[in-house]
Structure formats: C-alpha cells, structure tokens
N, C-alpha and C positions, 0 to 999 in steps of 0.2 A: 265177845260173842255171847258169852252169857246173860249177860245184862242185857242186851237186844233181845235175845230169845226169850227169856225171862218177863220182860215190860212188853213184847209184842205180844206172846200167851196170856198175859193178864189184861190185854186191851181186848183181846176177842173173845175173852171168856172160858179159855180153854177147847173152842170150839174146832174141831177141821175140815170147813168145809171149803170152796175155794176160795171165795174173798176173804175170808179166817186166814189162810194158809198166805197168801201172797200178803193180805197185811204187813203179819206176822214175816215172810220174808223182807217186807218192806223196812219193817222199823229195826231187827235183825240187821240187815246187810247195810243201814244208814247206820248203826252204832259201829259196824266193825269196818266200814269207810271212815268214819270221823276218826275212831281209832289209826287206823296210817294215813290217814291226810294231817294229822297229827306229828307224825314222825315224816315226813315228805318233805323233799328239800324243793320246794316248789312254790309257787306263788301264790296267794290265797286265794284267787280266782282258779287255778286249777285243782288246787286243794275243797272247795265247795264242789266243783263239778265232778271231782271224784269221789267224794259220796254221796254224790246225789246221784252218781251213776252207780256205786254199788248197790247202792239200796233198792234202784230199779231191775238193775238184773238178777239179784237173789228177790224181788217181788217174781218177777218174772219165769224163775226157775222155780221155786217149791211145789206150786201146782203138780207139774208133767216129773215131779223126783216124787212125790207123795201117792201120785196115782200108779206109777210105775210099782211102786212098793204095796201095794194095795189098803193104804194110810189112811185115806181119805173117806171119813164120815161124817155126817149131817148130826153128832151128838158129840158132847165133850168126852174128851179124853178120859176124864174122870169121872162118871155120872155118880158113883156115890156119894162122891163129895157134894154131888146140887143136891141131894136127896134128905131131906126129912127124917131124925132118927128112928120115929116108927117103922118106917119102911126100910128099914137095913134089918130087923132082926128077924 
C-alpha cells in the first residue's frame, strides 16, 4: 500500500483535487490488488480482474472518503515544497 500510495502522489504532483485523488486511489488500490492477486490461489484471469477491480474501487472511493474528511484541495499538500527559497523566508 505504500508503494501505491507513494507512486500515485508523485504521478499527481502531490495534488488533492478529484481526479488527483481517485488517480491516486487508482494506482493505490492496483498495487495493493497485485499484491493479493499474488498470494491467490486462483487462476490468472481472476487474478488480473481482481486488481483491476481493486484498483477501480479504491479509484472510486477516495473522492466521497476525502471530501467527507474535508481533505480535499485544489493545491498540494505541500506548497512549500513547490515554492522558491525566496519566498519561504
């Protein structure tokens, strides 16, 4: 889960706004499907479609979890970090 988390926040730039967020759920919930479709004693055609189902339903869910929490903004997480060291002092 970290590794998805981790590689989806650095494909949207740190950003949370909804297509950031459901990405970010997107690539998320596909590393931590691949991860138990990995351990599944199951066939590799149900083994792809169950992360490619996870990964749509944690797309699908961070949205309406982020907004509930009142998460959701149109700037990154970190804006110091985008900023210029002039303008931090």
């Amino acid at each position: 889960m970290t590794a998805g988390l981790s590689i989806g926040s650095a494909i949207v730039d740190y950003h949370t706004d909804t297509p950031s967020l459901a990405l970010m759920g997107l690539v998320t919930g596909a590393a931590l499907g691949a991860a138990q479709a990995g351990v599944m004693d199951a066939s590799n055609r149900r083994r792809i479609i169950w992360m490619l189902a996870h990964g749509t339903l944690w797309a699908l869910s961070r949205e309406p979890t982020y907004r509930r929490r009142g998460l959701i903004r149109s700037i990154p997480l970190c804006p110091p970090c985008r900023s210029s060291p002039s303008s931090l002092g």
